[in-house]
C-alpha positions in Angstrom: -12.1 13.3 -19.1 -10.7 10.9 -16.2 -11.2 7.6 -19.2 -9.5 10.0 -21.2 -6.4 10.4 -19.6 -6.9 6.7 -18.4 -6.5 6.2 -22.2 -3.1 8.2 -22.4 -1.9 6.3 -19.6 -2.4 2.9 -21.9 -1.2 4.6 -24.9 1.9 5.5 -23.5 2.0 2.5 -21.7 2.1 0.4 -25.0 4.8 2.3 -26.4 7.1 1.6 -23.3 6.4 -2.0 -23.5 7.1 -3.0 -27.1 8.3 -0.3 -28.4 10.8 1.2 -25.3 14.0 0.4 -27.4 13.5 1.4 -30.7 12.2 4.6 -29.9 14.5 5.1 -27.2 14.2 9.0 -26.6 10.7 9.3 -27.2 10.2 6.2 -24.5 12.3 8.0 -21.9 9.7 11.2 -22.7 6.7 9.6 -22.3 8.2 7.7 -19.0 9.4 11.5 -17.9 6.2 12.6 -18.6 3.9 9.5 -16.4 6.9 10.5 -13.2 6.2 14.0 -13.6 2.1 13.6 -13.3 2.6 11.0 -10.2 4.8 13.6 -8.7 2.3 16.3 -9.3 -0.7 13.7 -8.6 1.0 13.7 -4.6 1.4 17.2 -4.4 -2.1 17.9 -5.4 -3.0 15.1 -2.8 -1.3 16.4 -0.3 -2.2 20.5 -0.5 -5.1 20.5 -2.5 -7.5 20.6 0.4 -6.6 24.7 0.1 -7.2 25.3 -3.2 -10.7 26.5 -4.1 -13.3 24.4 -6.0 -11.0 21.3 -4.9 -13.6 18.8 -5.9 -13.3 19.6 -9.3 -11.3 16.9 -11.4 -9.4 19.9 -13.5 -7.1 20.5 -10.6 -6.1 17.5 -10.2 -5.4 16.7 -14.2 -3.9 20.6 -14.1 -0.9 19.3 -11.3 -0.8 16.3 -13.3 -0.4 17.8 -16.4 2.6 20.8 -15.4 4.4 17.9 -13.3 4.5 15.6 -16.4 5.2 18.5 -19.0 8.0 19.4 -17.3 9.7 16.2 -16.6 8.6 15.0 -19.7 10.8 17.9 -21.2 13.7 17.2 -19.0 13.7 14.0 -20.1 13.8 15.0 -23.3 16.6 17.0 -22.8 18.7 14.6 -21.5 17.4 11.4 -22.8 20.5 9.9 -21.6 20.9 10.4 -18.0 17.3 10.0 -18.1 17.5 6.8 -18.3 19.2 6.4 -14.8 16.6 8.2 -12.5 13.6 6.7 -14.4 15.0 3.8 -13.8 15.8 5.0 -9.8 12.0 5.9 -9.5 10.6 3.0 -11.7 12.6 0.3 -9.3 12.0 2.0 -5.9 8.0 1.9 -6.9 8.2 -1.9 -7.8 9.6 -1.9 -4.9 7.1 0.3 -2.8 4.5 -1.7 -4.6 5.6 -5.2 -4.1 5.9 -4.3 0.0 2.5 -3.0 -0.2 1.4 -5.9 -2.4 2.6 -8.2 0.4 1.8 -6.1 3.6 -1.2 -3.8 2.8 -3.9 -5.7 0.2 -2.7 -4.0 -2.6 -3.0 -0.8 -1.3 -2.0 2.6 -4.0 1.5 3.7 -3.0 -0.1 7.3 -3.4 -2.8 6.4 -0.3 0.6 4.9 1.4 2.7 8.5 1.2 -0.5 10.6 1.9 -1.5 8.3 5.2 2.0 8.4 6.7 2.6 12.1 6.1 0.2 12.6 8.2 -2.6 13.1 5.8 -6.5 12.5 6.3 -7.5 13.1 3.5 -6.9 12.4 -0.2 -6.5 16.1 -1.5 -10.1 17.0 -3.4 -11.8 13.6 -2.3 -14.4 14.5 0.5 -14.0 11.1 2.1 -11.1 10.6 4.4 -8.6 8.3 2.4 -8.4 5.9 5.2 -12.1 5.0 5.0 -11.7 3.6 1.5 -12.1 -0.3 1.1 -9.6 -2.5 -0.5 -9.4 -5.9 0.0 -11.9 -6.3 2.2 -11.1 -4.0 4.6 -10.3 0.2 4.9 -7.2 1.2 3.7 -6.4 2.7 7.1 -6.2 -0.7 8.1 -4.4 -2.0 5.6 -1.7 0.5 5.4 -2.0 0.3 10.1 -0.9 -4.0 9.5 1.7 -3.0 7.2 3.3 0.1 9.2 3.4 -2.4 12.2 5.8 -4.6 10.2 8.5 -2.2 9.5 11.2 -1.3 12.1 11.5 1.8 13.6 10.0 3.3 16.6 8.2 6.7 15.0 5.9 6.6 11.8 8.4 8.9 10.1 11.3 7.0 10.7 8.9 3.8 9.5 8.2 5.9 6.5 12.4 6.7 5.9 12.8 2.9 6.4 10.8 1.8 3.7 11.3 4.3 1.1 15.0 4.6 1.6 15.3 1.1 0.8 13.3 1.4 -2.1 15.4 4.5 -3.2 18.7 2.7 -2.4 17.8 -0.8 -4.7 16.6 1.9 -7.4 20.2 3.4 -7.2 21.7 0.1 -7.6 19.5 -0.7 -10.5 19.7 2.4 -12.0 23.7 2.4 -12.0 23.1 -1.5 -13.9 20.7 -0.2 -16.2 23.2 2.2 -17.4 26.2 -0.3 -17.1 24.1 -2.9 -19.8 22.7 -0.2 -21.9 20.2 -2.5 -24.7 19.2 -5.2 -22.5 18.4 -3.2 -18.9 16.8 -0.9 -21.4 14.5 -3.5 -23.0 13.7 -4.4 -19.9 13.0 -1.4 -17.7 10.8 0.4 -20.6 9.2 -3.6 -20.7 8.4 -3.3 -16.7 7.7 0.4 -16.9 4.8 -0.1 -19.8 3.4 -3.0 -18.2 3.1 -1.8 -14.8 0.9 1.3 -16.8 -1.1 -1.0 -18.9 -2.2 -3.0 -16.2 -2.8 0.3 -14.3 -4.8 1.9 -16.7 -6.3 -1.6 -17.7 -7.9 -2.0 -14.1 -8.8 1.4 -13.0 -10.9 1.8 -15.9 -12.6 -1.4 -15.3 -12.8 -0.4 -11.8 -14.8 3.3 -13.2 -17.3 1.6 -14.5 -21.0 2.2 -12.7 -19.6 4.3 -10.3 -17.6 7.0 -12.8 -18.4 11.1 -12.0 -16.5 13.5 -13.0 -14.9 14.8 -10.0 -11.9 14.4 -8.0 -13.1 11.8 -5.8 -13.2 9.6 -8.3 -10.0 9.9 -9.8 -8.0 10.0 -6.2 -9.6 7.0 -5.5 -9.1 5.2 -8.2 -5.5 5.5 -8.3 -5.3 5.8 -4.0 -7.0 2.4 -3.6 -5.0 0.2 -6.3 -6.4 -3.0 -8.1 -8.5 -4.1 -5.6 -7.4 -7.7 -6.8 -3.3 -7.4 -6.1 -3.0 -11.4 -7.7 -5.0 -10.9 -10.6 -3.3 -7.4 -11.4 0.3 -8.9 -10.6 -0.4 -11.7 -13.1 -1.7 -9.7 -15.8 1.6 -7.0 -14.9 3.8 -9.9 -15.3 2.4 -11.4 -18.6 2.5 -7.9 -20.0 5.9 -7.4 -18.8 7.3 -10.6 -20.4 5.6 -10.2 -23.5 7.3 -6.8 -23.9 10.4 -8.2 -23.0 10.2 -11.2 -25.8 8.5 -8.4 -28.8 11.3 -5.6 -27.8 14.7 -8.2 -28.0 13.0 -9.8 -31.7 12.2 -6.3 -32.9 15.5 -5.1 -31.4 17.3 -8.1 -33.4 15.3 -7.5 -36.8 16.3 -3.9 -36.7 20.1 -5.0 -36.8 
């Protein structure tokens, strides 16, 4: 089940990546659908801990799944304006990512929120998020180095400083995006898609002789990241350029 939806993740990531343009409503769907399952991904991480039987995988897949149906259907809805808060949340988690890229080893931006709201634990997982390793050291360190860098004198105002900015660039994106129409759109669904492949590429590699079907695995899977932030940012980038290059010579053809 977790390679399973692993799989989806790749599928859908595909079709944002080469195909983002010409199927324009059905890209901002499926990119509806991948915010709505991160947004219900956190709040499973962050109240599951209450919920009974919270090692089993099915919750977290069930908060997953109602997050991303129902974004998935707004976006749907209004394919349109759709396109400027994907785009919003899209750029303010390159953005989120790149900082913790730099500052943290990589670190998942999920393991980043949980940690500095004040979580200790990764919803289901039994082992404290913190005591994960990622680039050769816990994450609690990792995401401790990278806290110390940002300005601010409480962890929630750390917290606001970083993700407002993020929010703020995503805004000013968001806003071009919509402005340019056919190129911001080739390549938005382009970065989108290849930010998933590479995802879904290196957490399944990462699964492999250590896969269980429980929740632990899957939160830390996606909590830790890559666990190789260069080779992972290459791969996003070659993905991301190819996408670019197939959706603007489909894009013409289709003229």
């Amino acid at each position: 089940m977790f390679t399973a939806t692993l799989l989806v993740s790749l599928v859908i990531g595909v079709v944002l990546c080469f195909f983002g343009y010409r199927f324009f409503r059905l890209a901002m769907t499926l990119a509806g659908f991948v915010l709505g399952a991160g947004v219900g991904y956190f709040v499973f991480s962050l109240t599951s801990k209450y919920l009974p039987g919270k090692e089993n995988v099915l919750w977290v897949l069930l908060f997953m799944g109602v997050g991303g149906i129902l974004l998935g259907l707004l976006s749907y809805s209004i394919y349109k304006a759709a396109l400027f808060y994907i785009t919003m949340f899209v750029t303010a988690f390159v953005v989120l990512k790149t900082f913790l890229l730099t500052m943290a080893s990589g670190v998942g931006i999920t393991a980043f929120l949980v940690v500095m709201f004040g979580q200790s634990k990764a919803g289901s997982a039994s082992n404290a998020v913190t005591d994960y390793s990622v680039g050769g050291s816990t994450i609690g360190d990792a995401i401790n180095k990278a806290i110390d860098k940002l300005p601010g004198s409480t962890q929630i105002g750390k917290f606001w400083v970083v993700v407002g900015f993020a929010i703020l660039i995503g805004v000013i994106v968001g806003i071009i995006v919509c402005l340019m129409q056919k190129p911001a759109i080739i390549v938005i669904t382009s970065l989108f898609g290849g930010l998933l492949i590479t995802q879904g590429l290196f957490s399944i590699i990462q699964s492999f002789g250590s896969f269980n079907a429980n929740a632990e695995t899957f939160v830390k899977t996606l909590a830790v990241g890559s666990g190789e932030p260069a080779l992972s940012t290459i791969v996003a980038v070659a993905f991301i350029l190819l996408g670019i290059l197939t959706q603007f010579k489909t894009a013409k053809k289709a003229k």
